[in-house]
TORTI-234281 format. One line per 5 residues: their letters; for each residue x, y, z of N, C-alpha, C, O. Coordinates in Angstrom, 3 decimals. Atoms other than C-alpha are relative to their C-alpha. Example, Ala and Ser with C-alpha at 12.3 -4.5 7.8 and 13.67 -1.06 7.14 Angstrom:
// residues 2
AS) 0.890:-1.190:0.000:12.300:-4.500:7.800:0.900:1.200:0.000:1.936:1.181:0.665 ~ -0.820:-1.190:-0.060:13.670:-1.060:7.140:-0.770:1.090:0.730:-0.261:2.198:0.899
// end
This chain:
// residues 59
XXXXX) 0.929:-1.033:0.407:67.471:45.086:-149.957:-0.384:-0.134:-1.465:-1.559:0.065:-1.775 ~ -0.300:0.042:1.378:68.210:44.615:-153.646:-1.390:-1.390:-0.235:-2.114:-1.377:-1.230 ~ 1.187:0.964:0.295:65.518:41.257:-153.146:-1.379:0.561:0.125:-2.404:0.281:-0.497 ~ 1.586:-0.176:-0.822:62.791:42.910:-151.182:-0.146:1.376:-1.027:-1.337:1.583:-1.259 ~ 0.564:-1.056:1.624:62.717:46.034:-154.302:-0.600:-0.657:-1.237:-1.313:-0.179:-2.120
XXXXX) 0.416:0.908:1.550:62.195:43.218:-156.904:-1.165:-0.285:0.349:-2.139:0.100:-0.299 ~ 1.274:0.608:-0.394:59.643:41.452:-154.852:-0.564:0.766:0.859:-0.230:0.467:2.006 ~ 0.513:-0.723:-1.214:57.698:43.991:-152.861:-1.470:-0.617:0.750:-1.853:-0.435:1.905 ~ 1.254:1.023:-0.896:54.385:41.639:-152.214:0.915:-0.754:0.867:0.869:-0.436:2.056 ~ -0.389:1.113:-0.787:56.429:38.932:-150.860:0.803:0.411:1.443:0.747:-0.151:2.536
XXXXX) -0.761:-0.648:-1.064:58.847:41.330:-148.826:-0.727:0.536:1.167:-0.426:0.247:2.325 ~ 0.872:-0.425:-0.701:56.200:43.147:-147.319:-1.223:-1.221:1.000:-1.779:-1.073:2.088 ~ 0.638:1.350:-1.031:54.327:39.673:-146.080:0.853:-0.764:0.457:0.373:-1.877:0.671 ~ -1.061:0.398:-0.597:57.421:38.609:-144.745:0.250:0.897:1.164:0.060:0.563:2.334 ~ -0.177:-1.277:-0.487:58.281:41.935:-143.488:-1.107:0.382:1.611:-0.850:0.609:2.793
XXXXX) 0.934:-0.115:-1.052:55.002:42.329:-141.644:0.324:-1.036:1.148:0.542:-0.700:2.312 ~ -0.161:1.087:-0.917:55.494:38.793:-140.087:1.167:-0.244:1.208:1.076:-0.857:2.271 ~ -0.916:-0.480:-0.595:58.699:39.757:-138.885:0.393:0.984:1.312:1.084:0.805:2.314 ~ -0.132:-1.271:-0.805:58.469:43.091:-137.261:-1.232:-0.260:1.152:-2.296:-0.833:0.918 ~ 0.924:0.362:-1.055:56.784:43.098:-133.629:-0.747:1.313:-0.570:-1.901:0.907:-0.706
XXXXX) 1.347:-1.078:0.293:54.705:46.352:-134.752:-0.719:-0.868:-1.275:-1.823:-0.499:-1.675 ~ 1.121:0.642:0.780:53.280:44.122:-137.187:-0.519:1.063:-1.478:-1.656:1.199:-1.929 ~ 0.843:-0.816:1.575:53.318:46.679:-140.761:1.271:0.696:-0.014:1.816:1.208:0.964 ~ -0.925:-1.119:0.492:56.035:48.465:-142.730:0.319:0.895:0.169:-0.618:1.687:0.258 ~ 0.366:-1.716:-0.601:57.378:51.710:-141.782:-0.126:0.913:-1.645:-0.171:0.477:-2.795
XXXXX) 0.439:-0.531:0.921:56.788:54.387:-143.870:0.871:1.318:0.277:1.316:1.629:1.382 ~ -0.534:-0.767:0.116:58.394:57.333:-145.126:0.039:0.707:1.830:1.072:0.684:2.498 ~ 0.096:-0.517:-0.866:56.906:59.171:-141.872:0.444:-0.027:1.535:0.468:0.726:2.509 ~ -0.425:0.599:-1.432:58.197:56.901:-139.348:1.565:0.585:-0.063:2.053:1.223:0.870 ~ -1.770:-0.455:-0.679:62.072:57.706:-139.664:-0.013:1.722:-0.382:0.936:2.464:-0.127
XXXXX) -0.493:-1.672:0.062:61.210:61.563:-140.798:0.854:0.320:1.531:2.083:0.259:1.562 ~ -0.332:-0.274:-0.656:61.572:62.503:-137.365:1.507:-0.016:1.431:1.854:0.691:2.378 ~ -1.512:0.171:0.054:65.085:60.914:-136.735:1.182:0.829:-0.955:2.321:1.283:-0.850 ~ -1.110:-0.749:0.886:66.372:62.365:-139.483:0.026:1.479:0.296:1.079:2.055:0.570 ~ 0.145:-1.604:-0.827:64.780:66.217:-138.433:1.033:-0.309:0.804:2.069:0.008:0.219
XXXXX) -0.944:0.109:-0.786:66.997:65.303:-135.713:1.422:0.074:0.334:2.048:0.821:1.086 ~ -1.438:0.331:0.676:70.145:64.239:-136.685:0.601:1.027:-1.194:1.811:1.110:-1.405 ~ -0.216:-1.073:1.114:70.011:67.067:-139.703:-0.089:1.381:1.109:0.398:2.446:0.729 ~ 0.091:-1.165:-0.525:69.277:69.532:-136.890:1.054:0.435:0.824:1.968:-0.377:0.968 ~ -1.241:-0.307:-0.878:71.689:71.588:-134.489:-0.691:-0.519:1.458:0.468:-0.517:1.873
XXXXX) 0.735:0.687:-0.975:69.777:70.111:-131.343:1.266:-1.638:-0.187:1.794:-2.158:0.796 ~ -0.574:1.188:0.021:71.792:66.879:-132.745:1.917:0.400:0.104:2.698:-0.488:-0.237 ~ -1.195:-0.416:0.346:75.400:68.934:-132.547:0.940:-0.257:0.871:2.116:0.106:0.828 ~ -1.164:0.259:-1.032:76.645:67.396:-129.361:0.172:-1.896:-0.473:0.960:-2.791:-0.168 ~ 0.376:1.641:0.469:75.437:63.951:-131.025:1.382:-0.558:-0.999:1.474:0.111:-2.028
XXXXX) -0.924:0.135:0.914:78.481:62.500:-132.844:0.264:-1.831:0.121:0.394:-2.442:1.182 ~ -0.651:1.567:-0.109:79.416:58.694:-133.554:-1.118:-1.036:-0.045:-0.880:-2.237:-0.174 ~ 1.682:0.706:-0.762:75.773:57.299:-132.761:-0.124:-0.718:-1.732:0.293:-0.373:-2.838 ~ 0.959:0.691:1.220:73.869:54.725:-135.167:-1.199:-0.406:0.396:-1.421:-1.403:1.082 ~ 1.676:0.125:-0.487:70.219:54.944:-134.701:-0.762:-1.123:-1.067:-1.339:-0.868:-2.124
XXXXX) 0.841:0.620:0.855:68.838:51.789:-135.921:-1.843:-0.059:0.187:-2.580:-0.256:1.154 ~ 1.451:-0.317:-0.160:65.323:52.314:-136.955:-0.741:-1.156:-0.889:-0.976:-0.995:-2.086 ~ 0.590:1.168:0.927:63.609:48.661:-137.958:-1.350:-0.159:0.499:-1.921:-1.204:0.186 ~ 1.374:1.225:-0.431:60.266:48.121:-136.309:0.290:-0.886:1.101:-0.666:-1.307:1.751 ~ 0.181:0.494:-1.395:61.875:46.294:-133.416:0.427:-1.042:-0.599:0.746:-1.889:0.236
XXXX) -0.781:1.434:1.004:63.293:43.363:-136.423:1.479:-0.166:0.994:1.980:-1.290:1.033 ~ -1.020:0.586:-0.509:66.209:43.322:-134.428:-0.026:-0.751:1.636:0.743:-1.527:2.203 ~ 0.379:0.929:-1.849:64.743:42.192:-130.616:-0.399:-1.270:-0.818:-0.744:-1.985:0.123 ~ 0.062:1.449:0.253:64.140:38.886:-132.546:0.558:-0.539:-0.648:0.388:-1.754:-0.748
// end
């Protein structure tokens, strides 16, 4: 992470090339995980790791 903050052109055209949605997420994309997980709706939820990449990990 510590590379792709220094270099954010290069990360981000990497990044894109990478991810099957094809573009960075953005603040807005993981809000609604986190609502979630911060909410009581999430209070039977315990132990879980919700990875949220764009789909970087199916390849």
């Amino acid at each position: 992470m510590t590379f792709c903050a220094t270099i954010p052109t290069w990360c981000a055209i990497i990044g894109k090339r990478e991810l099957l949605q094809n573009r960075i997420g953005s603040v807005d994309d993981l809000a609604g995980s986190v609502v979630y997980f911060a909410s009581d709706a999430a209070s039977f939820t315990t132990g879980e790791i919700l990875t949220i990449d764009g789909g970087m990990t199916l390849r």
